[in-house]
C-alpha positions as CSV (number, residue, x, y, z in Angstrom):
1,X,-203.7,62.3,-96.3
2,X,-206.0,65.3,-97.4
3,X,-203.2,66.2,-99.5
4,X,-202.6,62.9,-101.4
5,X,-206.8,63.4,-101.9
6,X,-206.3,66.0,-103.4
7,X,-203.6,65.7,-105.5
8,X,-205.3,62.5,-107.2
9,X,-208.8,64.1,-107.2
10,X,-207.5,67.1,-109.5
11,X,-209.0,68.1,-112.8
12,X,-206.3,69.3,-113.9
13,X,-204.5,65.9,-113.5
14,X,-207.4,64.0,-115.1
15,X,-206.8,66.7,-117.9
16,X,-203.3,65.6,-118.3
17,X,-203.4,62.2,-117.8
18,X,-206.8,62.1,-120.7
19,X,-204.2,63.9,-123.1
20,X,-201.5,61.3,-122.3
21,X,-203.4,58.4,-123.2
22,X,-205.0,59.9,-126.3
23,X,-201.5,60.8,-127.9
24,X,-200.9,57.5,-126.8
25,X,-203.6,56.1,-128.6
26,X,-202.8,58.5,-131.5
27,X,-199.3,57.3,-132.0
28,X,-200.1,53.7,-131.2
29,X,-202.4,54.0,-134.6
30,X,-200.6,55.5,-137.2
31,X,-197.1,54.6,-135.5
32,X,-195.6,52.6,-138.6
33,X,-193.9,49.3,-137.1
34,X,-193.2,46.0,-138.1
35,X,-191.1,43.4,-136.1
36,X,-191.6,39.7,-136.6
37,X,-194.6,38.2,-134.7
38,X,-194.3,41.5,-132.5
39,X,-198.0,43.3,-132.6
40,X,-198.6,46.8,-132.1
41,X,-201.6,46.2,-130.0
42,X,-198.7,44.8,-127.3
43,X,-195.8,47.3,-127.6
44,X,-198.2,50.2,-127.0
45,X,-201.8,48.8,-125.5
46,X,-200.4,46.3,-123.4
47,X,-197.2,47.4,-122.4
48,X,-197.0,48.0,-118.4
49,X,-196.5,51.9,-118.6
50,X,-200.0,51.8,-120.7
51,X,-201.8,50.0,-117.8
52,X,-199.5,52.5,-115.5
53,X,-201.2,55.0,-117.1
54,X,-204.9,53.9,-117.3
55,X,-204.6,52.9,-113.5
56,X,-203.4,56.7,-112.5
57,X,-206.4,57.8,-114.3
58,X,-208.7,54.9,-112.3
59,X,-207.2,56.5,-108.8
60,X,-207.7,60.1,-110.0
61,X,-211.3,59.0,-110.9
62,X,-212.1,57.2,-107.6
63,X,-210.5,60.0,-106.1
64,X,-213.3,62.4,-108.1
65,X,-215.7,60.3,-107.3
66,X,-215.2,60.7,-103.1
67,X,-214.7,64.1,-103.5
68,X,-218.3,64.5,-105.2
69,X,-219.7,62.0,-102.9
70,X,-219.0,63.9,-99.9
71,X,-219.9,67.2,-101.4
72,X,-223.0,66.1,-102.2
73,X,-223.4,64.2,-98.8
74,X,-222.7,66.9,-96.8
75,X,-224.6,69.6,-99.2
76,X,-227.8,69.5,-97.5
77,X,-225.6,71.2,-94.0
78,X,-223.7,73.3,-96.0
79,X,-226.9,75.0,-97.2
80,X,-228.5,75.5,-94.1
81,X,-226.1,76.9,-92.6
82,X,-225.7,79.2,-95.2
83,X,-229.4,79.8,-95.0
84,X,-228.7,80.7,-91.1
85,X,-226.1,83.0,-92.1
86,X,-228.4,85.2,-94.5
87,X,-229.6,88.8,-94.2
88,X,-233.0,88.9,-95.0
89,X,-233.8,92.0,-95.7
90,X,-231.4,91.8,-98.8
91,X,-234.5,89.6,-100.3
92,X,-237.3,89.9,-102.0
93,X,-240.2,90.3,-99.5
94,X,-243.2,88.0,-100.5
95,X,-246.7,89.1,-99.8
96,X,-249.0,88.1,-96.1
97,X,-250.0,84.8,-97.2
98,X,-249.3,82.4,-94.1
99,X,-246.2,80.1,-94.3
100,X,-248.5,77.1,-95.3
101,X,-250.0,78.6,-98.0
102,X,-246.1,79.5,-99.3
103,X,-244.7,76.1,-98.8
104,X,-247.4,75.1,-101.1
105,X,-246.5,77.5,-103.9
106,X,-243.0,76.2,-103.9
107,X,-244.0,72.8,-103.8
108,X,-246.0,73.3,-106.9
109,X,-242.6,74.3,-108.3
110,X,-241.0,71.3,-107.9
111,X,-239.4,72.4,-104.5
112,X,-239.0,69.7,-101.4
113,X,-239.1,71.4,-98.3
114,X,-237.3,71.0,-94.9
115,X,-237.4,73.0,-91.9
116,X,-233.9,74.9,-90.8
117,X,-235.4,76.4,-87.1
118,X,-237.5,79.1,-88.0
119,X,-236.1,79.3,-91.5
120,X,-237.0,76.4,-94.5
121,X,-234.6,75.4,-96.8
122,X,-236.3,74.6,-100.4
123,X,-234.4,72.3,-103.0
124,X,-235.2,70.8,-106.4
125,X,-233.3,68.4,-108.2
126,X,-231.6,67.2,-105.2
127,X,-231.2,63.5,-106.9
128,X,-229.6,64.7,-109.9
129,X,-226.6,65.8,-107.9
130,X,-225.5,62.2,-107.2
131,X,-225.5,61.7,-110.7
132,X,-222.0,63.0,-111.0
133,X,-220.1,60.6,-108.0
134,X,-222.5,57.9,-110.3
135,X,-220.9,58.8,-113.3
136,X,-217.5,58.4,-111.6
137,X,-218.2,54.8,-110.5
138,X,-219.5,54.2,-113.9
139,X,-216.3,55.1,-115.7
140,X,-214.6,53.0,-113.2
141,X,-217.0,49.6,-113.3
142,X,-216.4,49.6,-117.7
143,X,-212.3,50.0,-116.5
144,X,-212.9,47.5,-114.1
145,X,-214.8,45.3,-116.4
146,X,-212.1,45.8,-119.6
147,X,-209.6,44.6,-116.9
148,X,-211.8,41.5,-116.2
149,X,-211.4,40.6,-119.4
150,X,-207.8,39.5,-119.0
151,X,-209.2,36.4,-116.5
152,X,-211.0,35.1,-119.8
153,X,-210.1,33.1,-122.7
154,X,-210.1,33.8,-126.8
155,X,-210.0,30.4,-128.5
156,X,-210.6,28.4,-132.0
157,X,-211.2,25.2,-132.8
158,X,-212.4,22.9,-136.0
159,X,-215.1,20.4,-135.9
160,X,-216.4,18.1,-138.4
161,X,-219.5,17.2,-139.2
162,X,-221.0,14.6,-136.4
163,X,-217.9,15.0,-134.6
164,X,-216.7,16.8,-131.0
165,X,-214.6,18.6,-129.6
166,X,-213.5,18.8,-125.4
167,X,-210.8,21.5,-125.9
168,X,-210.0,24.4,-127.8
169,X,-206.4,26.4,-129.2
170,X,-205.8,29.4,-126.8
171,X,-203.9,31.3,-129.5
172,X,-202.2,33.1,-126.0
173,X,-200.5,30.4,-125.2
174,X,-200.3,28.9,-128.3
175,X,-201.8,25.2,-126.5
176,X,-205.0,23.3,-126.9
177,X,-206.5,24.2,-123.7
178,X,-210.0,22.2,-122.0
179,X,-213.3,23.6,-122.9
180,X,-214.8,22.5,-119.5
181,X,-217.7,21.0,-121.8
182,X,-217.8,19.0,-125.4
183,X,-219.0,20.6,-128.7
184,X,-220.6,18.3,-130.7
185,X,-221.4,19.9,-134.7
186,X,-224.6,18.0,-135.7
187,X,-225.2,19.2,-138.7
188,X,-224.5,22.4,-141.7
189,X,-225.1,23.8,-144.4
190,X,-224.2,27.2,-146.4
191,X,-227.3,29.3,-147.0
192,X,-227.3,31.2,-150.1
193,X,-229.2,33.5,-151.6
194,X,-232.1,32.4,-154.3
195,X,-230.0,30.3,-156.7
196,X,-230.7,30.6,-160.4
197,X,-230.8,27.3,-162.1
198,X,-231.7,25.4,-165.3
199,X,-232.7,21.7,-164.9
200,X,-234.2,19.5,-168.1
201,X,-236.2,16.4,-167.8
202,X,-234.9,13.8,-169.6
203,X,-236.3,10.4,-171.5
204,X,-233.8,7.9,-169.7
205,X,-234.1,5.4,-172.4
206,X,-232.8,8.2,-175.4
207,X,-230.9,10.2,-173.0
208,X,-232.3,13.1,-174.7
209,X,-233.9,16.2,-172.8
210,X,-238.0,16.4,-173.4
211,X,-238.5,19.8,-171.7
212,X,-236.1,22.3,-170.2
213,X,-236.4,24.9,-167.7
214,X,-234.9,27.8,-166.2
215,X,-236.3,28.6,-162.8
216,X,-235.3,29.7,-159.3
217,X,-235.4,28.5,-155.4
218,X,-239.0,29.2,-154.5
219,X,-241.0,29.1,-158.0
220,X,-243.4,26.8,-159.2
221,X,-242.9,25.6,-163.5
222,X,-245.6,23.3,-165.1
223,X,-244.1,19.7,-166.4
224,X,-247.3,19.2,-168.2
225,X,-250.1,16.6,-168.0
226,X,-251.3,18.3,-164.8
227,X,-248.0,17.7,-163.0
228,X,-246.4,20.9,-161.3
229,X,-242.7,21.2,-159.4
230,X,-241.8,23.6,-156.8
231,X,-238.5,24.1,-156.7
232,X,-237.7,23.8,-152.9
233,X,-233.9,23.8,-152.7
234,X,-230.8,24.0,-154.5
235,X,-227.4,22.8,-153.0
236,X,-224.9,24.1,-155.6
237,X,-222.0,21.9,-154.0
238,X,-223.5,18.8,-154.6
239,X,-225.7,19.6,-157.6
240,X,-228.8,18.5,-155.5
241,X,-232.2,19.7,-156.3
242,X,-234.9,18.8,-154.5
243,X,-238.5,19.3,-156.0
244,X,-242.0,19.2,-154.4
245,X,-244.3,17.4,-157.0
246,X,-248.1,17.8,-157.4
247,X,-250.4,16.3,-159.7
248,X,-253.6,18.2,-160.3
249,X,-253.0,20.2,-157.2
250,X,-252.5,17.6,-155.4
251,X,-248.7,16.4,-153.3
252,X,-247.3,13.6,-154.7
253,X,-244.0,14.2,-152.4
254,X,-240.4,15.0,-153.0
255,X,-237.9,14.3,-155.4
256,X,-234.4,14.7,-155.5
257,X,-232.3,15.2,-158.6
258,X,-228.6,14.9,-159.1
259,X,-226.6,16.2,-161.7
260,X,-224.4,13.5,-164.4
261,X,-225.8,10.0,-163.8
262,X,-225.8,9.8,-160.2
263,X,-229.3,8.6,-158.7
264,X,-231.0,9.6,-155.5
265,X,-233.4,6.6,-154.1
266,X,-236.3,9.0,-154.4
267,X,-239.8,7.6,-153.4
268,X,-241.8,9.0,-156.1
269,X,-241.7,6.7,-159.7
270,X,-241.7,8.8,-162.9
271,X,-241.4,7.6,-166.4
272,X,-238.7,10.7,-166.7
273,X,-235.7,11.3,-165.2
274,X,-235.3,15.2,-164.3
275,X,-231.4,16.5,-163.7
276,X,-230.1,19.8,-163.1
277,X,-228.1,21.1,-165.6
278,X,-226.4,24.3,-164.9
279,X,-226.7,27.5,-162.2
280,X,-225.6,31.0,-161.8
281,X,-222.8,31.0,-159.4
282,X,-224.5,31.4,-155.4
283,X,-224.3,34.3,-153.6
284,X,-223.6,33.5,-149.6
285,X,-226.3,34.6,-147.2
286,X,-225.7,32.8,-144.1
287,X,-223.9,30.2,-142.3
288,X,-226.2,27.4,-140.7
289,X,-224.4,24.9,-137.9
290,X,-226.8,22.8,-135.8
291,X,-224.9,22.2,-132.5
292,X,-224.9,19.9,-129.4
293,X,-223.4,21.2,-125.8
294,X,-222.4,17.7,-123.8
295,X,-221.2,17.0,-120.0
296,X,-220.5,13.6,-118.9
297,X,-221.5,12.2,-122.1
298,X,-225.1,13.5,-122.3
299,X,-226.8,16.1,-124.2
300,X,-227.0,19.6,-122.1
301,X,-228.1,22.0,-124.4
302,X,-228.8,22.4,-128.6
303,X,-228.7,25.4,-130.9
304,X,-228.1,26.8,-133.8
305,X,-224.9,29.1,-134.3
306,X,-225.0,31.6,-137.3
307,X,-222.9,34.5,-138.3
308,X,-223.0,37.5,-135.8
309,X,-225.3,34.8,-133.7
310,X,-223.6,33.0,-131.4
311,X,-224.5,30.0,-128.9
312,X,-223.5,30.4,-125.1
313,X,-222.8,27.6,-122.6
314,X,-221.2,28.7,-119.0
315,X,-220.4,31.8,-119.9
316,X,-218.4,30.6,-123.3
317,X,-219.6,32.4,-126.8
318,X,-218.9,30.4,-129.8
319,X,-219.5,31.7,-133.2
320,X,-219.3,31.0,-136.4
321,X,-216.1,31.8,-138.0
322,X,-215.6,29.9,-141.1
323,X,-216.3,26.4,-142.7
324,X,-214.7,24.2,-146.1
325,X,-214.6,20.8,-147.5
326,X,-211.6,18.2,-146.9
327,X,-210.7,16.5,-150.2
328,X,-212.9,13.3,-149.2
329,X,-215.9,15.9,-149.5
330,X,-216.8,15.8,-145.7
331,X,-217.4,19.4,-144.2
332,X,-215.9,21.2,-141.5
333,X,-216.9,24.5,-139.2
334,X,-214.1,26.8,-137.5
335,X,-215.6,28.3,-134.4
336,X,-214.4,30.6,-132.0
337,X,-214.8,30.6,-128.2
338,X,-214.8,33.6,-126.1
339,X,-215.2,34.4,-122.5
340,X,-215.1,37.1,-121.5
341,X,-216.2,37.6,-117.4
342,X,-216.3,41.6,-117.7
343,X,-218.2,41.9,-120.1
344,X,-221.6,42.4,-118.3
345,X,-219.9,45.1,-115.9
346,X,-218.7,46.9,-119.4
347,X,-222.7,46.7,-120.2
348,X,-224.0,47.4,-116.9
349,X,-221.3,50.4,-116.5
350,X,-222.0,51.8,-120.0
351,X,-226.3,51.8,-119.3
352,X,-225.6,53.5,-115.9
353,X,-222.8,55.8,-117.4
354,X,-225.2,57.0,-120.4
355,X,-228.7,57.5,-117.3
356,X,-226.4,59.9,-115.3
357,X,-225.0,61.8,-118.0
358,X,-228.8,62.2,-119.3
359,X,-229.5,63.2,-115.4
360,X,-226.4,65.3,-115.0
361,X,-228.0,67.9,-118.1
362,X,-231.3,67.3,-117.3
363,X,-232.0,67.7,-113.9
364,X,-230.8,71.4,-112.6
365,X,-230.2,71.5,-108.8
366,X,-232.0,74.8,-107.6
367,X,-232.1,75.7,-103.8
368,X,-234.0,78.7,-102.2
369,X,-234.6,79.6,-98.6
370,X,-237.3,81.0,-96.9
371,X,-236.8,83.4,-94.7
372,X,-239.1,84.8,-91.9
373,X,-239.0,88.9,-91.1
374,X,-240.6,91.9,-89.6
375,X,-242.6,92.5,-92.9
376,X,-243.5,88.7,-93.7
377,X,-241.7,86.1,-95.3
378,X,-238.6,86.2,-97.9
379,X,-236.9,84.7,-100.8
380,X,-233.5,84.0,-100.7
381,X,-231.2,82.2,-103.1
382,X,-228.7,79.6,-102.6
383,X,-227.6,77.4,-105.1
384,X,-228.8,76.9,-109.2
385,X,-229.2,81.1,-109.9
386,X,-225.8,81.8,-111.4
387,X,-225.3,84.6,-114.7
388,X,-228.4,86.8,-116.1
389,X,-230.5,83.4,-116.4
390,X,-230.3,82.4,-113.0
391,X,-231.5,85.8,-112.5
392,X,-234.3,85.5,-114.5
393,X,-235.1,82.0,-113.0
394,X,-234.8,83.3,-109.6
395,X,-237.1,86.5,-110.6
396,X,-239.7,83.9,-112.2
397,X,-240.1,81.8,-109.0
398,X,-240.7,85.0,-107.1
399,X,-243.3,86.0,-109.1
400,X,-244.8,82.4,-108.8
401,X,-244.6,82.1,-105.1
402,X,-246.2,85.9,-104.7
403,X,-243.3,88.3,-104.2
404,X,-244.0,92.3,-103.7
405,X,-240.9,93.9,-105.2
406,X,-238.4,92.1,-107.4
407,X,-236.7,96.3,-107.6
């Protein structure tokens, strides 16, 4: 059993098995291949000697992460009873100060102290060492979360206008499948960016335009006799302008102008008729769908669903994917449905993954011991002194802590 622990708690097979995948993932990229309805993303991504793969590498990781787990469980032992085993008059002797007075030094260091018999054992840092078995389980919760993705559903469907829908096409199993709730698309409307127009007001007896102007969405142009517009909106598909009117600063309400010789039954009388008459072509901003969530017939939940904003009901994203008109004029919305149950452990994994990787670089583990001795007290090192720095950090906290001879 120690053996099989082993063997999947290697570096050198995590090593291998990284490199693998990665030409793997290099070949399943550039790889030229066409073959019917066949996808790349299944011959290499989903093909069982992929997830063969990717599961070796989630046992060599779990066994990484027991391996560090113990080490650092059992680290605390290890170190005193290296500390027991230690020759202290190979150490720097510190000078007469009482061992209160030198546990207090450390601790002003950073150092947490605890008592090994006559001997104390000084460590700082000691958290960030669980950082690394962290780190492990973090790389396995975002593997165990992409997996968890599988138990969900991708899905589209099309709604009209004042319609609903109670189920959705599962493009997996190429089958209308249930939503578990209704979608009901209340209302929408493209959103577009400014929308340069010109609209002319027009003697409806004569037919012949008395004034003409060329405006935008959101500016204000003077009809004369102390009457003012503000031009509100513009919907370029059905040549609809709506107008806010004033007379002498004052609101007389909306109007609403369409383009040939339609008429809009607009509440405000005028002895003109005002139509618009041409517009620079739109420029898309966003996608607008008012929405209704229903169970058992009533009204659970409302929102709006935009482009990159999507609504959420049980767990179930839909967004906006894409919209048009039918031939009668009557609009539709395409929206796609997602669930996807790992992905909070993908989110949860990656914050937790991203903390103990800060705390793996950030937080060096240092352990000292004190040692008592004929001549007083001494500073031995144990762990977090390795190379000519380590030297130097070691010859710094003896100095700090009141040591004689460093020679």
């Amino acid at each position: 059993m120690k053996r099989i622990l082993e063997i999947f708690s290697s570096v050198r097979l995590t090593m291998a098995l990284l490199l693998v995948i990665s030409v793997t993932a290099v070949g399943g990229t550039i790889w030229p291949f066409e073959q019917d309805s066949i996808q790349r993303f299944d011959i290499y991504y989903q093909s069982w000697w992929f997830r063969a793969l990717l599961g070796l590498l989630a046992l060599n990781l779990l066994g990484c992460c027991w391996r560090t787990f113990s080490r650092v469980w059992g680290e605390r032992a290890r170190l005193s009873q290296s500390l027991g085993n230690i020759d202290a008059e190979a150490h720097p002797s510190l000078d007469q100060a009482d061992r209160t007075t030198l546990c207090a030094r450390l601790e002003a260091q950073g150092y947490k102290l605890t008592p090994c018999d006559d001997r104390l054992l000084a460590r700082r840092g000691a958290s960030g060492r669980w950082a690394l078995p962290v780190m492990h389980l973090a790389i396995l919760a975002v593997m165990l979360g992409a997996w968890a993705s599988q138990l969900g559903f991708v899905g589209t469907a099309n709604v009209y206008v004042t319609h609903q829908t109670e189920t959705y096409f599962d493009w997996s199993s190429d089958s209308e499948q249930p939503l578990g709730f209704s979608l009901r698309l209340d209302h929408f409307e493209p959103r577009y960016y400014p929308i340069d127009l010109r609209f002319a007001v027009i003697d409806p007896a004569s037919r012949t335009a008395l004034q003409e102007f060329t405006t935008t969405e959101g500016e204000t142009v003077d009809l004369g006799n102390g009457m003012t517009a503000l031009v509100q909106r513009f919907f370029p598909e059905e040549e609809h302008l709506v107008l806010q009117l004033y007379q002498d600063g004052l609101p007389m309400g909306e109007y609403h102008a369409l383009s040939g010789q339609r008429n809009y039954p607009n509440p405000v009388r005028l002895s003109v008729e005002i139509r618009p008459m041409a517009f620079r072509d739109p420029l898309l901003k966003q996608l607008y769908s008012e929405v209704s969530i229903l169970e058992g017939g009533e009204v659970v939940k409302q929102g709006v669903i935009e482009v990159n904003t999507p609504l959420v009901h049980r767990g179930v994203a839909i967004y906006q994917t894409t919209y048009n008109r039918d031939e009668s004029g009557f609009w539709f919305c395409g929206f796609q449905m997602s669930k996807d149950p790992g992905e909070p452990v993908v989110w949860i994994g990656s914050i937790v993954l991203c903390l103990s990787l800060l705390l793996v670089f950030t937080l060096q583990f240092r352990a000292v011991g004190l040692i008592p001795s004929a001549q007083g007290w001494r500073l031995a090192p144990l762990a977090g002194f390795r190379g000519s720095e380590g030297k130097e950090r070691f010859e710094g906290l003896c100095r700090a802590v009141g040591a004689q001879d460093l020679s």
